[in-house]
C-alpha positions as CSV (number, residue, x, y, z in Angstrom):
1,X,1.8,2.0,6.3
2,X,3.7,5.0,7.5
3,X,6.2,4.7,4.2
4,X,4.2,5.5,1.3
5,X,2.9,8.7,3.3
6,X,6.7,10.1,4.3
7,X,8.0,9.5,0.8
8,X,4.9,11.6,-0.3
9,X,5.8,14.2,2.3
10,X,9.0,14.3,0.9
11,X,8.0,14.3,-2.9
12,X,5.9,17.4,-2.6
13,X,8.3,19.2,0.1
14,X,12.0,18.6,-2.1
15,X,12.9,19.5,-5.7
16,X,13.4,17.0,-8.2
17,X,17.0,17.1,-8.3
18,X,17.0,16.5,-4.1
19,X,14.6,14.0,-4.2
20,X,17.5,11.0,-3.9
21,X,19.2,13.0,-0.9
22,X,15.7,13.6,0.8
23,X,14.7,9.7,0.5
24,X,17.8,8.2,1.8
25,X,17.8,10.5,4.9
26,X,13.8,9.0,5.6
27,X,14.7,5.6,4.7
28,X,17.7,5.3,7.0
29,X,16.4,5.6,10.2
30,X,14.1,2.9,9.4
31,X,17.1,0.5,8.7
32,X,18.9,1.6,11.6
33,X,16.0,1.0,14.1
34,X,15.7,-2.5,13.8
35,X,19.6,-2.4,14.6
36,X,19.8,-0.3,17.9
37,X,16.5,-1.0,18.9
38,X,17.1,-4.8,20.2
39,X,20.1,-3.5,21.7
40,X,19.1,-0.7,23.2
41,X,16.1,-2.6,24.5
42,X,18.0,-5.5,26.5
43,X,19.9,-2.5,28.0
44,X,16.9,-0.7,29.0
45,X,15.8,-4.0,30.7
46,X,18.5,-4.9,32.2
47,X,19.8,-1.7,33.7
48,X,16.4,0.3,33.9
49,X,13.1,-1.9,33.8
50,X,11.2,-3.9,30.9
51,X,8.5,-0.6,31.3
52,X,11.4,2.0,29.8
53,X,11.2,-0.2,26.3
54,X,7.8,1.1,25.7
55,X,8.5,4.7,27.7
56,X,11.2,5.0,25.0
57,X,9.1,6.0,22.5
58,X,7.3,9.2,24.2
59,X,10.2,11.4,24.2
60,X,11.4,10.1,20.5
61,X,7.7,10.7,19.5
62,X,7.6,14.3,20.7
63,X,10.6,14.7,19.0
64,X,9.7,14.0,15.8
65,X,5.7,16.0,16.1
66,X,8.2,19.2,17.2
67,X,10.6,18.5,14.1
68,X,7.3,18.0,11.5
69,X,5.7,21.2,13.0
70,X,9.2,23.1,12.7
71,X,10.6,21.6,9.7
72,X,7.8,20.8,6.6
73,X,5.4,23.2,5.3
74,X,1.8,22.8,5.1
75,X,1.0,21.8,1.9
76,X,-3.1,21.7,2.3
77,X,-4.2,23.1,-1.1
78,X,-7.7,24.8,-1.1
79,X,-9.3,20.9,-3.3
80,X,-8.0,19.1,0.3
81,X,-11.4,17.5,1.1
82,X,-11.9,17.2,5.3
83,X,-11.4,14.6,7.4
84,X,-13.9,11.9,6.6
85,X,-14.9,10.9,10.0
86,X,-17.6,8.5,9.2
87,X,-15.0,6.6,6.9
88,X,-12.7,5.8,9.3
89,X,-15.6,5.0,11.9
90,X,-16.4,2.7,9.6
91,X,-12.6,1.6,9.3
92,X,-12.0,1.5,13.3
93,X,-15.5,-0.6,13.5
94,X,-14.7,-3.2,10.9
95,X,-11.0,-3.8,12.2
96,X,-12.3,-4.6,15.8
97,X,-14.8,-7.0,14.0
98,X,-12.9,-8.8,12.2
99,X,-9.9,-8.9,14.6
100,X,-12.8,-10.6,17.4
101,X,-14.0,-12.7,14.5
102,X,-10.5,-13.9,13.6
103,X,-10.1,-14.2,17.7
104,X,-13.0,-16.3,17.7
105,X,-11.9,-18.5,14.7
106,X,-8.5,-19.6,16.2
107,X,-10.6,-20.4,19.5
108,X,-13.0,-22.8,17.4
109,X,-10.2,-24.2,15.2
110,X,-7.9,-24.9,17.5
111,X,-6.0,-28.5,17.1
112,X,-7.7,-29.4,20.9
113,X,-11.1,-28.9,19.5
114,X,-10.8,-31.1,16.7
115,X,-11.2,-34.9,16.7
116,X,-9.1,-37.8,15.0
């Protein structure tokens, strides 16, 4: 989901004729990940421990929040509408509901539960 918004970043941050250049330098570290990160995370549990594949991602977070605060402008034009709170209540609500109802459902369907 985070794709459509970076190439959007990118549309209203780079001119026209930059655009090509700007996309292939978002897009490639999301081929390259799936190639180090298997890698890298069998060496982080061999070497280190299995909790370093998840602590991995702090520092590479921060990282990228201090390069985004550093590096793209704001683009917030004065239309920008504010954060719709109640919306995404509603959104955080219904995807716990329907995550326990699908939880449930599996639970109910399973092939033990069923008879021949």
């Amino acid at each position: 989901m985070l794709l459509p918004v970076g190439r959007l970043a990118v549309l209203r941050a780079v001119t026209r004729e930059r655009f090509l250049e700007a996309m292939s330098f978002v897009a490639i570290p999301g081929l390259i990940g799936p190639l180090i990160g298997p890698t890298l995370g069998g060496w982080l549990v061999v070497e280190a421990s299995w909790h370093w594949i998840f602590l991995i991602n702090v520092p590479i977070g921060a990282i990228g929040c201090i390069a985004t605060f550093l590096y793209m402008r704001n683009e917030k034009g004065p239309d920008t509408s504010p954060f719709d709170f109640a919306g995404y209540l509603m959104l955080s609500i219904g995807m716990v509901a329907i995550s326990i109802a699908l939880d449930g459902l599996s639970v109910t369907c399973s092939p033990m539960c069923t008879r021949s």
